[in-house]
NUTIZA-325548 format. One record per residue (C-alpha): residue number from 1; residue in three letters; x, y, z. Coordinates in steps of 0.2 Angstrom, whole numbers, m for minus. Layout:
BEGIN
{sese->NUM | fipa->Ala | px->X | py->Y | pz->Z};
...
END
This chain:
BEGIN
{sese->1 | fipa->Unk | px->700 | py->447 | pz->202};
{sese->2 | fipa->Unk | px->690 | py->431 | pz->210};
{sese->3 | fipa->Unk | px->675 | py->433 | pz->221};
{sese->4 | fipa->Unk | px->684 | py->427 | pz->238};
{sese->5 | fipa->Unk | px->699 | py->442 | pz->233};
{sese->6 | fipa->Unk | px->687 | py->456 | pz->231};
{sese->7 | fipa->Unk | px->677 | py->452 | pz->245};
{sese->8 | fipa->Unk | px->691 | py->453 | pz->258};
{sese->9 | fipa->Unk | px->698 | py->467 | pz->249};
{sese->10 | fipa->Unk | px->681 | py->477 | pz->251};
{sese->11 | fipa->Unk | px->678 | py->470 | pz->269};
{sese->12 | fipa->Unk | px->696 | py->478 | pz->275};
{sese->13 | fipa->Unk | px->690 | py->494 | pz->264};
{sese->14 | fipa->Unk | px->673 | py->494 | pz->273};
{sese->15 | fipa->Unk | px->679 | py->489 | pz->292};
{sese->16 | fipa->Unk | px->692 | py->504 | pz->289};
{sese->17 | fipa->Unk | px->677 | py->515 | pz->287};
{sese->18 | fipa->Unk | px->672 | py->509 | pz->302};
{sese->19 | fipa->Unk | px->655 | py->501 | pz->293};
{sese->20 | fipa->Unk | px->648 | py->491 | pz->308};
{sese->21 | fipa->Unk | px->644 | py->476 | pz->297};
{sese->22 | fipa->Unk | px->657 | py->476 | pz->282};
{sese->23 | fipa->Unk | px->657 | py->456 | pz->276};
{sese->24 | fipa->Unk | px->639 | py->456 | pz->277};
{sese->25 | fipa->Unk | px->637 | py->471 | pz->268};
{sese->26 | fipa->Unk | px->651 | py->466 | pz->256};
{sese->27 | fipa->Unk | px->641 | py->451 | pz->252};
{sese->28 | fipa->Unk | px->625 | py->459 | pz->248};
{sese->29 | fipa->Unk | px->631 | py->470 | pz->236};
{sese->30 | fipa->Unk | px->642 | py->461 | pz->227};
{sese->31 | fipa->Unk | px->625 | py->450 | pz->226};
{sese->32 | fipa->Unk | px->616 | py->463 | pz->221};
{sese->33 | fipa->Unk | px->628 | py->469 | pz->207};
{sese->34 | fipa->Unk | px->630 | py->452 | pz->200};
{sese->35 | fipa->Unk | px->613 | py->449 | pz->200};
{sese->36 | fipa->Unk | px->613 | py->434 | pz->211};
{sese->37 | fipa->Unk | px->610 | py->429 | pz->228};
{sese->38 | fipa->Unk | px->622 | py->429 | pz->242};
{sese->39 | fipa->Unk | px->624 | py->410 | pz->247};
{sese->40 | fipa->Unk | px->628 | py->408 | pz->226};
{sese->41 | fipa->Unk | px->645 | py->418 | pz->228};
{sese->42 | fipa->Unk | px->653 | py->403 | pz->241};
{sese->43 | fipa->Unk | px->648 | py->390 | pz->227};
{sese->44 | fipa->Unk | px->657 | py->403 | pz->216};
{sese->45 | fipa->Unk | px->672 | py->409 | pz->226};
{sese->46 | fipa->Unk | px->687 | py->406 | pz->214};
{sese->47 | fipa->Unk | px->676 | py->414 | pz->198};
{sese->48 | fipa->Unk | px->683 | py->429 | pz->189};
{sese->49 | fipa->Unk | px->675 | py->446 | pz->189};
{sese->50 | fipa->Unk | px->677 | py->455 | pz->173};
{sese->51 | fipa->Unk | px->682 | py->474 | pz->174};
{sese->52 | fipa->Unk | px->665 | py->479 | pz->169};
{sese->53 | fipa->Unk | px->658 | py->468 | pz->183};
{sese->54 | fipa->Unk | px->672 | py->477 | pz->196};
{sese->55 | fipa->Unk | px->668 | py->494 | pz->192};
{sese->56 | fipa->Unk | px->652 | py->493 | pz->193};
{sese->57 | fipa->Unk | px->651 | py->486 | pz->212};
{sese->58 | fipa->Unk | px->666 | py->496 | pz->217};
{sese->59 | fipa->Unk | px->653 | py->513 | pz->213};
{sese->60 | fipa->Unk | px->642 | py->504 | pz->225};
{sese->61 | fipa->Unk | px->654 | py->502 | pz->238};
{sese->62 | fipa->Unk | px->661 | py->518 | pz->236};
{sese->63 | fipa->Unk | px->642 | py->525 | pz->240};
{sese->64 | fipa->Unk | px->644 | py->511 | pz->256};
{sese->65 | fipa->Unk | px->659 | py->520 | pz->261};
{sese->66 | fipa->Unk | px->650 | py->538 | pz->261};
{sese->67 | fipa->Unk | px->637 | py->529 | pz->274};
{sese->68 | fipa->Unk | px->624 | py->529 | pz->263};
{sese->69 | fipa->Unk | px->614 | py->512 | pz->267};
{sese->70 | fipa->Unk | px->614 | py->494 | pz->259};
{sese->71 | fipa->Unk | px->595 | py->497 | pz->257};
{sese->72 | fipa->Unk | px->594 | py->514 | pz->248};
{sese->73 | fipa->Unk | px->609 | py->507 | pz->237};
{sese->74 | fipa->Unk | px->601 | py->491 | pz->232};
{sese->75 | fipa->Unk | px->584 | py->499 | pz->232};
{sese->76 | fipa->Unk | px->576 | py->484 | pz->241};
{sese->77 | fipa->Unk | px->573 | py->479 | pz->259};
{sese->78 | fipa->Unk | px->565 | py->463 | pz->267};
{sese->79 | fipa->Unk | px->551 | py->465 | pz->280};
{sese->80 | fipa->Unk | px->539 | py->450 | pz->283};
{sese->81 | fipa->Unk | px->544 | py->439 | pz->273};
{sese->82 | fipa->Unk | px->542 | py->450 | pz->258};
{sese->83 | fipa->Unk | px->554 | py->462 | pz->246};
{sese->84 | fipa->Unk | px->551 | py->480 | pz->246};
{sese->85 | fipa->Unk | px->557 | py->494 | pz->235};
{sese->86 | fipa->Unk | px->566 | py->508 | pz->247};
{sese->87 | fipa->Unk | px->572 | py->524 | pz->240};
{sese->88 | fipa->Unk | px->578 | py->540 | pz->250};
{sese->89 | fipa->Unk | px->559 | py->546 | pz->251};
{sese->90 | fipa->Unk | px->553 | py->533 | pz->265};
{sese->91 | fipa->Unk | px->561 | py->525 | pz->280};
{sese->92 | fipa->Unk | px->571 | py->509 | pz->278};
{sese->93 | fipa->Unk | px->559 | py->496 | pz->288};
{sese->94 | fipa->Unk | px->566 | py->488 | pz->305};
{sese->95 | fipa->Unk | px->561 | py->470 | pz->310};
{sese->96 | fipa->Unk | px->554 | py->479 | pz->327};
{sese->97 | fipa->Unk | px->540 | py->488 | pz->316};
{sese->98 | fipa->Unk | px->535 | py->468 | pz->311};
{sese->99 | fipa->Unk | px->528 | py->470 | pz->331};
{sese->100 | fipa->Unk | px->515 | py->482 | pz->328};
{sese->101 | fipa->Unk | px->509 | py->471 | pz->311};
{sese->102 | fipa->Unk | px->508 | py->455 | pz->324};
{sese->103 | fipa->Unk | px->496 | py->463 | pz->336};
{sese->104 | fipa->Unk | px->488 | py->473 | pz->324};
{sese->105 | fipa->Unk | px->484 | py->454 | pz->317};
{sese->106 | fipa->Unk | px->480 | py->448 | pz->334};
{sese->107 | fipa->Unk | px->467 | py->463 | pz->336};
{sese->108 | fipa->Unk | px->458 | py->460 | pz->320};
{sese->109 | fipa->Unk | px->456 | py->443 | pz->325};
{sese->110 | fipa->Unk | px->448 | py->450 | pz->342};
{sese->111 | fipa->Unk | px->437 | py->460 | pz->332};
{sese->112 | fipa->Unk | px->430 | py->443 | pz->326};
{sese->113 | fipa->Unk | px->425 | py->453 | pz->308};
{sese->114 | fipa->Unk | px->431 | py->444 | pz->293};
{sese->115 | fipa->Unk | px->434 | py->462 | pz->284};
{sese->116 | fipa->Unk | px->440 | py->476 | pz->298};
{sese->117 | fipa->Unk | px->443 | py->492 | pz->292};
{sese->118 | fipa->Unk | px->460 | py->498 | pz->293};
{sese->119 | fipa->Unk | px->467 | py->513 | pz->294};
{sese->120 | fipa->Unk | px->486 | py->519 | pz->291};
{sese->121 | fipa->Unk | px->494 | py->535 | pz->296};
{sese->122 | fipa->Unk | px->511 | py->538 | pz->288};
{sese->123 | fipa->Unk | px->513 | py->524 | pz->277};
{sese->124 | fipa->Unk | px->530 | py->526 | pz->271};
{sese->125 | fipa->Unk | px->534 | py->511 | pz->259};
{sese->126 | fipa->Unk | px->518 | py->503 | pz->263};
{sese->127 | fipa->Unk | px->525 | py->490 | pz->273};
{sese->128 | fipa->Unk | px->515 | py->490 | pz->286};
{sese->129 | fipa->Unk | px->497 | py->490 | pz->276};
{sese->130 | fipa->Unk | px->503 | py->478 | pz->262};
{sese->131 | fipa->Unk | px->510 | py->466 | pz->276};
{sese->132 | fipa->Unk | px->493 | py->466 | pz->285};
{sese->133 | fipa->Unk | px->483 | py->466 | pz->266};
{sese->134 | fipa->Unk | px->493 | py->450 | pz->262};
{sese->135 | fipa->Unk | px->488 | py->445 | pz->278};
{sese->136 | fipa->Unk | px->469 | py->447 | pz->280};
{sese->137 | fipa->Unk | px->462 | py->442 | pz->263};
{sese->138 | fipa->Unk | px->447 | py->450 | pz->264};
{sese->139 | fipa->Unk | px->450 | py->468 | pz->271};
{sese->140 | fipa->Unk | px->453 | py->484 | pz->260};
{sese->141 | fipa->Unk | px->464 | py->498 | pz->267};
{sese->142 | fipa->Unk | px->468 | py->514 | pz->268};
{sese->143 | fipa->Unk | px->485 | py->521 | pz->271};
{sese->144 | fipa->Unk | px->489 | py->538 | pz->272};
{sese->145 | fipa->Unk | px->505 | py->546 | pz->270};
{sese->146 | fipa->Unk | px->509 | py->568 | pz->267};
{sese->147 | fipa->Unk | px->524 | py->563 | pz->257};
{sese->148 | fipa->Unk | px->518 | py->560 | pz->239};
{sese->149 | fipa->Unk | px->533 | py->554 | pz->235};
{sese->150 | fipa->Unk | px->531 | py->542 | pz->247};
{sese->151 | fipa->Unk | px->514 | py->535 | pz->243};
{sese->152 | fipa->Unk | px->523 | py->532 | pz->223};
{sese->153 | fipa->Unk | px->534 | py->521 | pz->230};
{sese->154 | fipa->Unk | px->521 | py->512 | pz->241};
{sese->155 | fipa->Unk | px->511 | py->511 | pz->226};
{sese->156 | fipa->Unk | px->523 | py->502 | pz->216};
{sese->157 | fipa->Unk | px->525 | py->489 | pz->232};
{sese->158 | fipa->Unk | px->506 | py->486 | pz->234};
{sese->159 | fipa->Unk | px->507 | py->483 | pz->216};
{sese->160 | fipa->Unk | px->522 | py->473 | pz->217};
{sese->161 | fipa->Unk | px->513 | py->462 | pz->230};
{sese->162 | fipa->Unk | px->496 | py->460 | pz->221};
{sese->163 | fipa->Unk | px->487 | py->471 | pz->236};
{sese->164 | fipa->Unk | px->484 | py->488 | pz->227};
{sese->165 | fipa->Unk | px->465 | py->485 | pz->222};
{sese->166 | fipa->Unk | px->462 | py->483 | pz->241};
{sese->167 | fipa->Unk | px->473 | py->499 | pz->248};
{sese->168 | fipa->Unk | px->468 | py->516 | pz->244};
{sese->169 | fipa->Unk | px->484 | py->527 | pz->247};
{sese->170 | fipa->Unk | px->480 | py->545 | pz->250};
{sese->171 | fipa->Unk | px->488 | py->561 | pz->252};
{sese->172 | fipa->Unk | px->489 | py->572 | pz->265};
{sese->173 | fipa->Unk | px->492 | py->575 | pz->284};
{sese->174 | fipa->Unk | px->487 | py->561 | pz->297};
{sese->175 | fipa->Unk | px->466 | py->563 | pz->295};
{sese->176 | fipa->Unk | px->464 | py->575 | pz->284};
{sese->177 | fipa->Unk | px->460 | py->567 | pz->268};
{sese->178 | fipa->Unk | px->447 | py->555 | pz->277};
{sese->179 | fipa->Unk | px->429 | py->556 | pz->282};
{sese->180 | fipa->Unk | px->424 | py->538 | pz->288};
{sese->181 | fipa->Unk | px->425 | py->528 | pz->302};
{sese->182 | fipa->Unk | px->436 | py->512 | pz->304};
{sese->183 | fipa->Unk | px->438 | py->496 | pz->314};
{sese->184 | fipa->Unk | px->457 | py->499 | pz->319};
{sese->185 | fipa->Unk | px->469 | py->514 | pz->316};
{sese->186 | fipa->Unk | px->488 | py->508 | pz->314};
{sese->187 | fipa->Unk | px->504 | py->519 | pz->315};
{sese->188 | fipa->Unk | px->524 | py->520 | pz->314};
{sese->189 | fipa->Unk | px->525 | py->538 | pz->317};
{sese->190 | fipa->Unk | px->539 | py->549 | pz->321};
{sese->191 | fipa->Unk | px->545 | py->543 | pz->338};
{sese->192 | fipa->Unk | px->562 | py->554 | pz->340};
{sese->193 | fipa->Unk | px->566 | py->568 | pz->349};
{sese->194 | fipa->Unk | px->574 | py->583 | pz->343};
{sese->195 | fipa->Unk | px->587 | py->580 | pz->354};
{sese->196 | fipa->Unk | px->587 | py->561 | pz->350};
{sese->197 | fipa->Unk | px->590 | py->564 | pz->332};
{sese->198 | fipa->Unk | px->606 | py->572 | pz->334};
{sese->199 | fipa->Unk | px->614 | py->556 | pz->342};
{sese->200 | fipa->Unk | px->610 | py->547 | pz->326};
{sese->201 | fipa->Unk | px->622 | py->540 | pz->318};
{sese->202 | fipa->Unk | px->627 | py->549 | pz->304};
{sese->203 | fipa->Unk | px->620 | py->534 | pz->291};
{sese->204 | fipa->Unk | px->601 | py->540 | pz->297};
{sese->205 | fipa->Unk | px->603 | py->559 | pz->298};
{sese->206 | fipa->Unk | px->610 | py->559 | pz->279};
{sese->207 | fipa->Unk | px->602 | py->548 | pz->270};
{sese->208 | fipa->Unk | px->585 | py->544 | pz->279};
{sese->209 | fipa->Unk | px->569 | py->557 | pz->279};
{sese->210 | fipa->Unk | px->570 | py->566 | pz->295};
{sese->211 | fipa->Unk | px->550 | py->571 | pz->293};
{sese->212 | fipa->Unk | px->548 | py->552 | pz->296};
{sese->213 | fipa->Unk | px->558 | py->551 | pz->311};
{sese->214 | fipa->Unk | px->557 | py->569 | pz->322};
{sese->215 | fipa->Unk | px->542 | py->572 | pz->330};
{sese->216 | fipa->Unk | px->547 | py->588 | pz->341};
{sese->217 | fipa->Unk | px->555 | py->587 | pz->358};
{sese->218 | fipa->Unk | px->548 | py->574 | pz->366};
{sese->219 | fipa->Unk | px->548 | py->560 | pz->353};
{sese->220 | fipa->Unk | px->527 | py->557 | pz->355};
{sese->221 | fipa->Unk | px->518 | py->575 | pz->343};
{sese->222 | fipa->Unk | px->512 | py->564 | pz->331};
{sese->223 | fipa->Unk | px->505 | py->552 | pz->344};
{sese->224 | fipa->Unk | px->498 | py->564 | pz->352};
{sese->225 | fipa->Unk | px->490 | py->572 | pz->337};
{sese->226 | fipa->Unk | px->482 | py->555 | pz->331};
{sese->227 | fipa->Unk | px->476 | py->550 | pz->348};
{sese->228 | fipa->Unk | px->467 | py->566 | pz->350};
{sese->229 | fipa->Unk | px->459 | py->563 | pz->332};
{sese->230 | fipa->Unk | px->458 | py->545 | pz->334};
{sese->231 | fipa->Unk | px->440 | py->542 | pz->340};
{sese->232 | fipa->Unk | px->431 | py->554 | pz->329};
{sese->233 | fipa->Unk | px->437 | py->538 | pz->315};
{sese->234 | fipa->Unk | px->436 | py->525 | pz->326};
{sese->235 | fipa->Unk | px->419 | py->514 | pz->327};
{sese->236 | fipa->Unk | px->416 | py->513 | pz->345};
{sese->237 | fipa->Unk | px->424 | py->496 | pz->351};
{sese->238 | fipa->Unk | px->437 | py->500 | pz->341};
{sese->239 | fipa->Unk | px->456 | py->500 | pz->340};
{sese->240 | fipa->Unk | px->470 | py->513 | pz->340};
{sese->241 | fipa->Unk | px->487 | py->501 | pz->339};
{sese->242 | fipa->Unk | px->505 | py->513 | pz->336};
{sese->243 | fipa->Unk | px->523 | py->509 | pz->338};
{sese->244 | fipa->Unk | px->534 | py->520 | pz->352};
{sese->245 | fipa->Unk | px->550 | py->525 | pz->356};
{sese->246 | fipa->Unk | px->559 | py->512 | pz->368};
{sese->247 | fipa->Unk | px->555 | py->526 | pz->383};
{sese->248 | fipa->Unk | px->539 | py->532 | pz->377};
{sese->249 | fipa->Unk | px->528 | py->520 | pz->388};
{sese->250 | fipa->Unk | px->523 | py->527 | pz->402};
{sese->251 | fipa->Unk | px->520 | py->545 | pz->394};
{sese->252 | fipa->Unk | px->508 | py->534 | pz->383};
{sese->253 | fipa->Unk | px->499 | py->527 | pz->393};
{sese->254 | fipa->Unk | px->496 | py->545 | pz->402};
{sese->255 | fipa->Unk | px->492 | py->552 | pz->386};
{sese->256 | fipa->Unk | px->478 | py->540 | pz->382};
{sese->257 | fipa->Unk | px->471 | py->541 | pz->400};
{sese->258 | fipa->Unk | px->470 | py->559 | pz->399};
{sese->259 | fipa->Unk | px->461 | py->557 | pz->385};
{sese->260 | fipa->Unk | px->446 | py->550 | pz->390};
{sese->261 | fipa->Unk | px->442 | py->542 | pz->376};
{sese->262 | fipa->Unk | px->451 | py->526 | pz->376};
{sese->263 | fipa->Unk | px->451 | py->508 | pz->390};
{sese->264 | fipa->Unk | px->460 | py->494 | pz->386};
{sese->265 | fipa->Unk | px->476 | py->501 | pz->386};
{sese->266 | fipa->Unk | px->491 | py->487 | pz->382};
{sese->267 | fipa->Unk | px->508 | py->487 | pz->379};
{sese->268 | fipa->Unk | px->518 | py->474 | pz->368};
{sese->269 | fipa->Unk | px->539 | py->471 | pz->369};
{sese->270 | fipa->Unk | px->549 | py->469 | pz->354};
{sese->271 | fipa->Unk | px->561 | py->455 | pz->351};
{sese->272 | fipa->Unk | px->572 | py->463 | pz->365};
{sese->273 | fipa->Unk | px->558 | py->463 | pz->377};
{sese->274 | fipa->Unk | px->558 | py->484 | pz->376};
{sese->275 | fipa->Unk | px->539 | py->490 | pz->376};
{sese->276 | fipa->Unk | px->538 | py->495 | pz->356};
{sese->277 | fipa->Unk | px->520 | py->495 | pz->354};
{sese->278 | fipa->Unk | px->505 | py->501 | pz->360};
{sese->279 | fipa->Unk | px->487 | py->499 | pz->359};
{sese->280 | fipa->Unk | px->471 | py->506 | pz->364};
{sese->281 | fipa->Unk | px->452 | py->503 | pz->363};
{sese->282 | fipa->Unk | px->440 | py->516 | pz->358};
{sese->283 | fipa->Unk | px->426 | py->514 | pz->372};
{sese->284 | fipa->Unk | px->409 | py->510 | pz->367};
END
């Protein structure tokens, strides 16, 4: 069977299924099977697949079809620019979370310190901290993360991205494993309701870790948990900057007036100009 045929035949197989993006997804992982990139299979439209090559894409289109994800199926996902390993232990990254590493680059610069401290909570993949390491050349990290299987794959990242002497991953439950202070606190935490989560599509609820996206029935536990914990490991001056749910804003900004501890208090849009992150400056 030639490229262009099995393409369209898994395109139709794929939009039956009702997969919201088949060609694309088509594209990637016949790509990714053939070990090549996707704008290569247009120069090489009328080339041959051998049976060996068809059988083993069709086992990952079959996975396709289940609803697993193109990212946990490929074991890679781009975010900033760079290529991270993804496996059913951590979230997939969405282009949204590149938000919260833009302004927490524009706070460092704020700062004015050529080597803040920073602290993640729930690191996941690592994205987020190996994104900001690559970033801000002089500044060593700690990301935290209760998942240890987690902190193996983000391990493998930093070491992938040539960041890992500067990041010490840690285990355990938001600031548990820590006893110093820092110069900003980051965060992509759970930011789904309990009643959210179930409107899911079913993609998310099977394959992706639910700890990394419930956080109880109002969607903001885990902000509230490191906002009260936040200024006992913040430096005084400074910042506490964490991504939220597309309706979490004015509950936040409630939250960190209540809690005394914080002025400053900013929000920043995502691409679709929905309020995604939030910031927050320790007062001095």
């Amino acid at each position: 069977m030639k490229i262009v045929e099995i393409l369209r035949q898994t395109e139709n197989i794929l939009r039956e299924r009702g997969i919201p993006t088949p060609r694309l997804d088509a594209e990637v992982l016949l790509a990714f099977s053939l070990g090549t990139e996707r704008h290569h299979l247009y120069r090489k439209q009328q080339e041959i697949l051998s049976a060996s090559e068809i059988t083993r894409f069709q086992a990952m289109v079959e996975r396709r079809r289940a609803g697993e994800p193109v990212a946990y199926i490929t074991g890679r996902k781009e975010f900033w620019s760079l290529e991270f390993e993804v496996d059913g232990n951590v979230l997939i990254p969405r282009p949204d979370t590149e938000v919260l590493v833009e302004e927490t680059l524009r706070i460092a610069e704020v700062l004015g310190r050529p080597d803040p401290a920073i602290l993640e909570i729930g690191t996941g993949s690592g994205i987020i901290s190996i994104a900001l390491a690559t970033e801000l050349a002089g500044t060593r990290l700690a990301a935290v993360d209760a998942s240890a299987d987690a902190l193996a794959v983000a391990r493998r990242n930093a070491e992938r991205h040539g960041v890992a002497s500067r990041i010490r991953f840690l285990h355990g439950n938001i600031f548990a494993p820590l006893s110093e202070k820092f110069d900003i606190v980051v965060s992509n935490p759970p930011y789904i309701s309990e009643e959210e989560y179930a409107c899911l599509s079913e993609g998310i609820r099977r394959f992706e870790p639910p700890e990394a996206l419930i956080s109880g029935p109002e969607g903001t536990e885990f902000h509230q948990r490191i906002v009260a914990g936040g200024a006992a490991f913040l430096r005084p001056g400074g910042w506490i900057v964490m991504e939220i749910g597309a309706t979490q804003k004015d509950a936040l900004e409630k939250l960190l007036k209540q809690e005394g501890e914080y002025d400053s208090i900013g929000f920043r849009p995502d691409y679709a100009g929905i309020p995604r992150v939030v910031s927050a400056r320790r007062k001095e």
